[in-house]
Structures are given as C-alpha cells and as structure tokens.
C-alpha positions as CSV (number, residue, x, y, z in Angstrom):
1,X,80.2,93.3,126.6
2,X,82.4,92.6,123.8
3,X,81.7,94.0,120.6
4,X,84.5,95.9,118.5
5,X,82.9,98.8,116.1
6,X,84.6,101.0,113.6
7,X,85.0,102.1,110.1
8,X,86.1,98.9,109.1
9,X,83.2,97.0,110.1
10,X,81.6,95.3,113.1
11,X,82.9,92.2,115.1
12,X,81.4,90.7,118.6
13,X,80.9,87.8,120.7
14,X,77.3,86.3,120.0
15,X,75.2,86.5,123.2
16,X,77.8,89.1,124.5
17,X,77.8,91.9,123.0
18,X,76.3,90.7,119.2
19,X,72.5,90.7,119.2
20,X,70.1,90.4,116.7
21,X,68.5,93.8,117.1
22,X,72.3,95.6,117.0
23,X,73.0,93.5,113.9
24,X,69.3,94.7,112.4
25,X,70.5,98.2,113.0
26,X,73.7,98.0,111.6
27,X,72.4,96.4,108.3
28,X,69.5,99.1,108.4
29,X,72.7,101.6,108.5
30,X,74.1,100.1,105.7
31,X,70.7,100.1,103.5
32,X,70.6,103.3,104.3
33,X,74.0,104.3,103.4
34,X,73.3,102.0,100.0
35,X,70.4,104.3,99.3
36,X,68.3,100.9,98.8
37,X,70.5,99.7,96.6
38,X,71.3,96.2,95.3
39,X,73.8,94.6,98.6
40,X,75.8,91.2,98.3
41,X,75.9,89.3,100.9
42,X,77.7,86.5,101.9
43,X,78.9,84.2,105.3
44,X,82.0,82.6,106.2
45,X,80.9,78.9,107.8
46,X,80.3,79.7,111.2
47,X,77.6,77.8,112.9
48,X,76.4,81.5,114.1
49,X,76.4,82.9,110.8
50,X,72.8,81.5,109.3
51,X,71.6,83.3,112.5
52,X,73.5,86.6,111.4
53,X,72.4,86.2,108.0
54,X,68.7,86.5,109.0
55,X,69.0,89.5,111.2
56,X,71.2,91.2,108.2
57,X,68.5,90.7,105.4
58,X,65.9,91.7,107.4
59,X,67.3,95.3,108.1
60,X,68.4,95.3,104.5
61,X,64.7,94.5,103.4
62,X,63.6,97.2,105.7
63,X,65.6,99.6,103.6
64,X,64.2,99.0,100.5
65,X,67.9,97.0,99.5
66,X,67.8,93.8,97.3
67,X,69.4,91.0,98.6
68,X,72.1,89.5,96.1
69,X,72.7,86.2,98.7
70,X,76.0,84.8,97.7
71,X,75.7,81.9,100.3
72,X,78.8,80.9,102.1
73,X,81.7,82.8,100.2
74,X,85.3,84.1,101.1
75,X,85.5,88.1,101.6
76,X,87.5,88.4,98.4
77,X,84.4,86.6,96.4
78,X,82.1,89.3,98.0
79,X,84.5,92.1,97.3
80,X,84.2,90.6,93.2
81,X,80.5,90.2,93.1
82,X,80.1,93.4,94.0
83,X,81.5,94.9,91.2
84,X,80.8,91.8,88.7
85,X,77.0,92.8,89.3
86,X,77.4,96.9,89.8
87,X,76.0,96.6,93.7
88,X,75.8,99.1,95.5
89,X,77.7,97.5,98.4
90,X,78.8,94.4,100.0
91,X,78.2,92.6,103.9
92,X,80.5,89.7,104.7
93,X,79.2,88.1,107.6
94,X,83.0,87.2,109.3
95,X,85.0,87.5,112.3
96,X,88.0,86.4,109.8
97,X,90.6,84.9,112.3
98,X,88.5,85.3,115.9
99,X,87.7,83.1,117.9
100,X,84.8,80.5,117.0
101,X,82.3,82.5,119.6
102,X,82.6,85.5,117.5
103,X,80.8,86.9,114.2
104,X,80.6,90.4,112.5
105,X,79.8,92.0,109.5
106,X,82.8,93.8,107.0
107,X,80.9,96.2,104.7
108,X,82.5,96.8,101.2
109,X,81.8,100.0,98.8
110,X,80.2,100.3,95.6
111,X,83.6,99.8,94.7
112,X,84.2,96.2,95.8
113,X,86.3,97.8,98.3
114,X,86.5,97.8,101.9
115,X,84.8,101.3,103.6
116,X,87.3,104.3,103.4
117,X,86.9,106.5,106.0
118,X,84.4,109.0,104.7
119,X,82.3,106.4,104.1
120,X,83.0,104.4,107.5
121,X,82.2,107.3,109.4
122,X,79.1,108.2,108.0
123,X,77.6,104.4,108.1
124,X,79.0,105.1,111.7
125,X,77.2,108.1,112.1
126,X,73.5,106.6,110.5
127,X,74.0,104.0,113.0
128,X,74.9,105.9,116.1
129,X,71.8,108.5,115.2
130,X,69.6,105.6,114.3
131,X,68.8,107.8,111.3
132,X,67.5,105.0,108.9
133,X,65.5,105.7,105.7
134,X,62.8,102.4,106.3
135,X,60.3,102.1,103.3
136,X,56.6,100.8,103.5
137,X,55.5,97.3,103.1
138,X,54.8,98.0,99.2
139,X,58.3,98.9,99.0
140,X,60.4,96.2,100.8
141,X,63.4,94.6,99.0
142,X,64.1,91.2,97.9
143,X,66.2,88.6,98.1
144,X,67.8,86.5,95.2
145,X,69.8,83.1,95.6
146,X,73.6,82.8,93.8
147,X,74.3,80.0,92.0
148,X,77.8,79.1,91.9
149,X,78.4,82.8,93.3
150,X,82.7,82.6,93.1
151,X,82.7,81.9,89.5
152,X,83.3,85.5,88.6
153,X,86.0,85.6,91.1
154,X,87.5,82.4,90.1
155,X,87.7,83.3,86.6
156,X,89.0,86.6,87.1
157,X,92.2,85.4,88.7
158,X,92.5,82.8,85.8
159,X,92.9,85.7,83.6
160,X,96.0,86.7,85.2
161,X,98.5,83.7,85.3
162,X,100.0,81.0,82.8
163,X,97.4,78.4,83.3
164,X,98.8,76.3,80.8
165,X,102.3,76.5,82.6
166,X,100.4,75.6,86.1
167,X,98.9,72.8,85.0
168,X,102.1,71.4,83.5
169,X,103.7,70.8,86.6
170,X,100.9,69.0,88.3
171,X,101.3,70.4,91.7
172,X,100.7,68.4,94.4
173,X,98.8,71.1,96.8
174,X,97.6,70.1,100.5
175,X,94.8,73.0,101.3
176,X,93.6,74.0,105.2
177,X,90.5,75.5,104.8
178,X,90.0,74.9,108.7
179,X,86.8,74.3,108.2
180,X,86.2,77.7,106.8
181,X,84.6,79.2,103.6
182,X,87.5,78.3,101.9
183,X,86.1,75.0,101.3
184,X,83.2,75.9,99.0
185,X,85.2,76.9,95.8
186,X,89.5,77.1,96.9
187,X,90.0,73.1,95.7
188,X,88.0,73.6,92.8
189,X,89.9,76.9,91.7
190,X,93.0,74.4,92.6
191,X,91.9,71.6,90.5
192,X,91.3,74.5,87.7
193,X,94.8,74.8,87.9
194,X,95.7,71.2,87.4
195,X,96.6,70.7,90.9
196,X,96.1,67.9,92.9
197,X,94.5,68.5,96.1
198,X,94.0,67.4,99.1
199,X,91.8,69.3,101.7
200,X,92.0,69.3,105.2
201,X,88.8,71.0,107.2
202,X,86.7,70.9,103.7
203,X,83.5,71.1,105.6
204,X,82.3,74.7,105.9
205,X,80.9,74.5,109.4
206,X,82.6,76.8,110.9
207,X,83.7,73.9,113.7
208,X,87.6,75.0,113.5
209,X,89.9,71.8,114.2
210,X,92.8,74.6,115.2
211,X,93.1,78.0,116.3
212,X,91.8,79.9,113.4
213,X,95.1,82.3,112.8
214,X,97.2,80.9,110.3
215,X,100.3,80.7,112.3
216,X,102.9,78.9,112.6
217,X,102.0,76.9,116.1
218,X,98.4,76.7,114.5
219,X,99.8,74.8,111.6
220,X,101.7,72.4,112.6
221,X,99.5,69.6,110.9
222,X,99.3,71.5,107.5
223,X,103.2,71.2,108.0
224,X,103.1,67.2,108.4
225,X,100.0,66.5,106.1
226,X,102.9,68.4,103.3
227,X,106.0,66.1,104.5
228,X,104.0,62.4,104.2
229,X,102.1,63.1,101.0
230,X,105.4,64.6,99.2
231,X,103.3,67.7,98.1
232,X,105.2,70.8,96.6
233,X,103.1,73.4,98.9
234,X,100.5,73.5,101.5
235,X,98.1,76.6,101.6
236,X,96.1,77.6,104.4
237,X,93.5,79.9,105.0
238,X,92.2,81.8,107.5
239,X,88.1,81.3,108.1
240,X,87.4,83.9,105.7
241,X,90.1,82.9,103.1
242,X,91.0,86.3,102.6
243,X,94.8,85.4,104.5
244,X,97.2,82.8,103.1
245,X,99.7,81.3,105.2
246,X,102.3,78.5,103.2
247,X,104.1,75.7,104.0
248,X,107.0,74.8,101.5
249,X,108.0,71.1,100.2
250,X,109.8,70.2,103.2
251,X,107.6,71.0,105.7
252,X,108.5,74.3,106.8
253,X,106.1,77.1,107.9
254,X,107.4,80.2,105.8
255,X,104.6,82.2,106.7
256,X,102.1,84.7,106.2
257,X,105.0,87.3,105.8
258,X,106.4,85.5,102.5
259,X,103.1,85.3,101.1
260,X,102.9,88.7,100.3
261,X,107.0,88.8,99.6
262,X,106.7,85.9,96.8
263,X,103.7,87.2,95.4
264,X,105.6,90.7,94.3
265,X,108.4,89.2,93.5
266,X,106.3,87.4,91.2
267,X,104.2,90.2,89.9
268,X,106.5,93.2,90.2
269,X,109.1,91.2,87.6
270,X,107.0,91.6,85.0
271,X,104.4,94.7,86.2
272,X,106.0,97.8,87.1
273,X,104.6,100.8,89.4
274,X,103.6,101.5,93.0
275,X,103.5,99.0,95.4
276,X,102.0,99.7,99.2
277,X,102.8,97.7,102.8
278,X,101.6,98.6,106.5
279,X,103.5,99.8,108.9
280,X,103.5,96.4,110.1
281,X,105.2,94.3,107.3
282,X,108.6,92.9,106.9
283,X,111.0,95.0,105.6
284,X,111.6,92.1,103.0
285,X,109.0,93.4,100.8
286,X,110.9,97.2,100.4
287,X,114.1,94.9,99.4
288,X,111.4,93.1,96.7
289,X,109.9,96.5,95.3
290,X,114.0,98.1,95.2
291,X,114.8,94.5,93.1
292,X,112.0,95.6,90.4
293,X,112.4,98.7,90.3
294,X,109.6,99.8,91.7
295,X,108.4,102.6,94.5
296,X,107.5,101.7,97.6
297,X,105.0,103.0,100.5
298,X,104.3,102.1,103.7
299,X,100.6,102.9,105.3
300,X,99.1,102.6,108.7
301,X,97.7,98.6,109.3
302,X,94.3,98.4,108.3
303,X,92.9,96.8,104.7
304,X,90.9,100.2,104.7
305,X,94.4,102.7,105.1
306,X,96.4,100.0,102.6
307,X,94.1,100.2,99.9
308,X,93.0,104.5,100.8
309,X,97.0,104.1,100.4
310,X,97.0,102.5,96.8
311,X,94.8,104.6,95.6
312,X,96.1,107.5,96.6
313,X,99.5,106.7,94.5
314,X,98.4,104.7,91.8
315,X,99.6,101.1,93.0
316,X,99.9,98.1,91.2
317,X,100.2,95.7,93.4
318,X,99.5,96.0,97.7
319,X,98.9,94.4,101.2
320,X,99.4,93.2,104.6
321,X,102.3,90.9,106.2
322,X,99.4,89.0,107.3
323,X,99.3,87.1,104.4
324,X,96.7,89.6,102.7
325,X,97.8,90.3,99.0
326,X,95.6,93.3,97.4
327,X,96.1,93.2,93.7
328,X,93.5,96.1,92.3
329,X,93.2,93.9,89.0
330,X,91.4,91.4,91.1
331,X,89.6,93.3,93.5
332,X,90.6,96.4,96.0
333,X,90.3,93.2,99.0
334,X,92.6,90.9,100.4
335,X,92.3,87.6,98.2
336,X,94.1,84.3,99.4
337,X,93.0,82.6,95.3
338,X,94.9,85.3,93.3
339,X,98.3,84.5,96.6
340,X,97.8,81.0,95.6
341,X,97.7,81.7,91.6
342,X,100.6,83.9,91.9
343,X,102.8,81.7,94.1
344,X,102.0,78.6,91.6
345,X,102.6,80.5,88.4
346,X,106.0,81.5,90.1
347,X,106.6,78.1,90.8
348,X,106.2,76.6,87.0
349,X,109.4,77.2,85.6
350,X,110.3,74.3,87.6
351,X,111.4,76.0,90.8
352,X,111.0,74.9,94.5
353,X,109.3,76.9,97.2
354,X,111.9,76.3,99.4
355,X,114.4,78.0,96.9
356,X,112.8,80.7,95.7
357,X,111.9,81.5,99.7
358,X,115.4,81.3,100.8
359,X,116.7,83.4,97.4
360,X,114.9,86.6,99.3
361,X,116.6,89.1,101.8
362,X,116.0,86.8,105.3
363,X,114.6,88.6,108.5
364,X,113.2,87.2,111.3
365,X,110.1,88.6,112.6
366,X,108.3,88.2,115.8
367,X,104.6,88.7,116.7
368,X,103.2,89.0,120.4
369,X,100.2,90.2,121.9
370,X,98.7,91.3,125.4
371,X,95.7,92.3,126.6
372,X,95.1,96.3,127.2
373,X,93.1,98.9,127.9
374,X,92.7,101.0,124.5
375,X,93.2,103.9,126.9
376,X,96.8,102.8,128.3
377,X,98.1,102.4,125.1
378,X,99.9,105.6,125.1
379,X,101.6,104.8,127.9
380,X,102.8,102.0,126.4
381,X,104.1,104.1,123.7
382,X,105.6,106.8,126.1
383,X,107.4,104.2,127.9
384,X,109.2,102.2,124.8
385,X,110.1,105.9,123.5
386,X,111.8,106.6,126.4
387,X,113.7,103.2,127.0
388,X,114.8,103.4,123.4
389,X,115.7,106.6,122.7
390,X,118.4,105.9,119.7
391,X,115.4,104.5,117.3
392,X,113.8,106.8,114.5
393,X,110.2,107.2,116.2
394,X,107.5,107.4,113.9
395,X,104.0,107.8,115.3
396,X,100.2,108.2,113.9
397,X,99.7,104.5,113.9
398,X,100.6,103.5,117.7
399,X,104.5,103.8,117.6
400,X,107.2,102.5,115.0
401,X,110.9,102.5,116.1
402,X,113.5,101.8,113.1
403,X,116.8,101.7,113.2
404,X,119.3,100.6,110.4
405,X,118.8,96.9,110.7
406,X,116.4,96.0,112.7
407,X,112.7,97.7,113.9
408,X,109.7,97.2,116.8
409,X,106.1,98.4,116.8
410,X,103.5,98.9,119.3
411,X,99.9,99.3,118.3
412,X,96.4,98.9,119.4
413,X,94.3,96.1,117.8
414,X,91.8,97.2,115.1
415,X,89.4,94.0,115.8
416,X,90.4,92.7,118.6
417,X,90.8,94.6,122.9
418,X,95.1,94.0,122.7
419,X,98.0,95.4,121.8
420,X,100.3,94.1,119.1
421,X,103.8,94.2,119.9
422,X,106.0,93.1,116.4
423,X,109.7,93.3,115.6
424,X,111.9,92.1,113.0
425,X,115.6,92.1,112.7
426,X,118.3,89.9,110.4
427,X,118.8,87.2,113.1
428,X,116.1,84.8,115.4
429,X,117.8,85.7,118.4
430,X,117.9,89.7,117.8
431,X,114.1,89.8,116.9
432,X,113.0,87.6,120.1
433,X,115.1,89.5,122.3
434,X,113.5,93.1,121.2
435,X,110.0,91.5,120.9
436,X,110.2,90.4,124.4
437,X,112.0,93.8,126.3
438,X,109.6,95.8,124.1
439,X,106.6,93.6,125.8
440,X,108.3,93.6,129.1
441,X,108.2,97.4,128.3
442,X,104.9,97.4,128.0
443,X,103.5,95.0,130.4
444,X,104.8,97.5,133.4
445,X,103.7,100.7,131.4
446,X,99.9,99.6,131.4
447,X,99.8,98.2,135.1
C-alpha cells in the first residue's frame, strides 16, 4: 500500500493505498477539527482529482462544514481564499510534484497556513480515533461555487510590485504549467503584468507532458521553447504551482535554488528583517540575507517547520530551495505568482536574468535520491558520520555535515518512501563527487 500520512497532510497512490472511504475520513477529521466551519477547497488538474473532490465534500458535509469550492486552483490561491473569506480552513486536493497516479489532500489553518504541529497532530489524532463530530440531516453543510476564485490572490501580489515598471519592459515570458493548475489563472496574472505569454501544457488535465518535478532534465523543452522565441525568461511550475523553477534568456536552467536567491535579493534590498531557509537550501541565500543586512535562520525542510520558523522570529521574507518562496504579506504558503512578480519587477530596470543570476555567490548543488526503508535511515546517518568525521554534524532533521566551503545532507522524505541525499560546494566537480560517496555511503549502510 502506498499512502504517506502526517502533519503536513495526506498523499497516496489511487487504487493503492487512496480510497474513497480513507479520503471520507480524513475530510470528516478535518470538519471536525474546523468545528463545522466554512473550508475552501480546491484541486490541482489531475484526472483523479474530480473523484477526490467528491469523497472530500461529502465528509465535510457530514460535519456540518460549508463548502467554499474554489474549482481547480494552485495551493497558494487556497492558502489566500482562506483568509480573503475568514474560513476556518483550507483542503488542496494535490500530490504537488508526484507522480501522475498519485493524489492527496494539504490542509491549511484558519490562518491560510499550512498545519503546525499542534494542529497536525490533533487532525492526526481525530482521524486515527475516528472521533468525528457528524451532524443530522437538518444540519448538513453546503456547498458554494467560486467564480473567478484566484482574483484575490492575483490582486494581492499586484499590490506588492512596480506594475507600471513591468509592464514597460514588455517581457517576453514562455510559462510551463505542465498541464497543471497553473494554467487556470498564471498567464492571465502574466498578461496583468504586460507580459507576453506563451503557455506550454495550458490545459489543466492533469495529463503531464514531463516528469512533473521542475528540474533541470525535466525541462529541457521549457529551455528550447526560451532560445527559439527570444523570450527574456521561462517559468515553470510544478502541478500545484506552488514551486517555480526559471530558465534565463539564453536557455539556461538556473533553477529552483535561484528562485528563492533572486526573489530576496529582490525583496530584502528594500524590506529589512528576518529571513528563514531549510536545512536543505543553498548556502547562496545566507550570502543574500548578509548583503541586506539582514538575519538569517535555517529550519528543518518542511513548509510546516519554515513557516512555524518565521513565525517564531518575526520574518519578512522565507522558503524552500525548492523553488517555494513564502512571503507572509502574501500568504504563510509557498506561492510560484508572487516568485514570478518578484523576479519580473527585479528585472525592470532593464537588467537580464542571466546577469543578475551570475552577479550572486555561485555554488553548485547536487540532488539525488534512493529508495529506503524509513527505519534504515539512521543507519544511513551513522554511517556518513563515521566516514566523515572532520564535518560539523548537526542532527534533528536526518543529518547535516558542514564544513567551511562546502556541505551534504541526508534525510528521509516527508512525501515520498526515499531518502534525499543533497550537497553543495563552490565547484560542479566538488558537489558531484560528495553527492555521489555520500550515496555510495548510503546505498551499503541500508542493505
């Protein structure tokens, strides 16, 4: 069976593991845990998700909840609505970057926020104890229809650039929505900002034309589509838009990691205070935060411990090196429109993305990924503290090893049954090398 559950929400493969009646009782749970409140909810395309969506209401009916039904909508649209109409939570219907055989549900807080983990745990606990507070049949909630649901979210990120100074560069933008829910409202928030657009995988079907990850070998026609139309960036999202991956004028993938890199640059110049990473994030973004002026702190990976993270110290500005920007003016989510905003109004005083990306502090970093046992990943981490025994160890979030220029992690998956093996250094060849003993490491630790 595979079905991944926890604080930060459910994901599963349907037919394996992601049945109707689990999916009833986890939106019963979260009825519950609303106190029959008013719930958004809202589906990335997948062609599984009109299924979800029908299971979800009707254990959110059962609760007494009404139904605020947002349509297809990225995660960062839910996360607005919920506060734009004072809900008393939020269900995205998403596996985000999974595979297309997967679905799951991502629960936000009365706060437009993702669960914290008071909250996680007791929706965890109401579902575990199947202690659900149903109501009688005079008592049964409703369900309203959204029209034109990211508006409010659209217009809220308006409010924080120079659209005037957008629009008078005319960008020429080349948008993957991959088929996701990107494609309901991204090119018209781009055409808002006087761009000129062209979509690939508009449809919101959920039928992806590439691996759904934003990455750089998933990309690779994002990265030609830029070259033979001359456009000054490409943007792509990952099936739940709340990721951005970019593509500068020439071509070249410069990430997910930059995303969040360019968008503080941006931000920090001219908004000072706080700004949180992962554990998990280049090193680029501390050099950022020390070029503003500004503190820095790193939490464990997870949207959840990021934003518990900014919270806890007042932050201006956060995220995730996997292209997830957090900006609490927005929204306390991930939010690929307000990376797209940013990285444009940066770009209007005439400057090219391939400029300002190479003006920052270059690292290389390196992503892998194997398949283990959640049980053997201590081993793992046993093994790579012994082999490397001159690194600064840091545990609590599988294991971190720094050392003055160059650092590797090992962690288990929060959505998916791997490990995550990542390490960055100042050179391709120093990254790659560590990357691959550290999964070498790892590989014989968990046989």
């Amino acid at each position: 069976m595979q079905r991944i559950l926890s604080i930060s929400g459910l994901r599963g493969v349907i037919g394996d593991g992601l049945d109707l009646q689990f999916l009833t009782e986890y939106a019963m749970a979260f009825g519950t845990l609303a106190d029959g409140g008013s719930v958004i909810l809202s589906r990335d395309g997948r062609s599984t998700g009109e299924m979800v969506r029908h299971a979800v209401v009707a254990g959110l009916l059962a609760t007494g909840c009404k139904v605020l039904d947002a349509g297809i909508a990225t995660t960062p649209t839910c996360g607005v609505l919920v506060r734009h109409h004072n809900a008393a939570g939020g269900l995205q219907i998403t596996a985000s970057h999974n595979p297309i055989q997967w679905n799951g549900l991502k629960p936000f807080s009365h706060a437009g926020a993702v669960l914290n983990a008071t909250q996680g745990e007791e929706l965890l606990r109401i579902l575990n104890g199947k202690s659900f507070k149903l109501v009688g049949w005079e008592k049964l909630g409703t369900v309203e229809v959204l029209d034109n649901a990211a508006a409010p979210h659209i217009d809220r990120v308006l409010s924080l650039v120079d659209v005037a100074a957008i629009r008078s560069r005319r960008f020429k933008v080349v948008l993957d929505c991959n088929h996701g829910s990107g494609g309901v409202a991204t090119p018209q928030f781009l055409a808002a900002l006087g761009c000129e657009v062209t979509v690939l995988g508009g449809t919101p079907d959920g039928r992806f034309e590439h691996v759904p990850e934003p990455i750089a070998e998933n990309l690779t026609g994002l990265c030609d589509a830029v070259k033979q139309l001359g456009a000054d960036v490409g943007f792509a999202q990952d099936p739940d838009a709340d990721r951005l991956a970019i593509v500068d004028e020439t071509g070249r993938y410069i990430g997910e990691e930059l995303t969040l890199a360019l968008c503080a640059d941006f931000v920090l110049a001219t908004r000072k205070g706080p700004f949180v990473v992962n554990g998990s994030t280049s090193r680029v973004t501390a050099d950022v935060a020390a070029k503003h002026g500004c503190p820095f702190f790193r939490s464990h990976v997870g949207e959840a411990n990021v934003v518990t993270k900014m919270n806890e110290v007042g932050a201006v500005f956060g995220g995730e090196g996997n292209g997830g920007v957090i900006d609490p003016q927005v929204g306390f989510v991930r939010d690929s429109f307000a990376s797209m905003a940013y990285v444009l109004n940066g770009l209007a005083p005439s400057a090219t993305l391939s400029r300002w990306a190479d003006s920052l502090p270059q690292y290389t970093i390196v992503k892998d990924k194997l398949e283990c046992p959640r049980e053997r990943v201590g081993a793992a981490c046993a093994a790579l503290r012994s082999e490397f025994g001159d690194a600064t160890a840091q545990d609590g979030d599988g294991l971190r090893l720094d050392w003055p220029d160059r650092w590797v992690q090992v962690r288990a998956s929060n959505t998916e049954p791997i490990i995550r093996v990542i390490a960055e250094a100042p050179t391709s060849d120093t990254a790659h090398a560590l990357c691959a003993r550290a999964v070498a490491i790892v590989q014989q630790a968990v046989r």
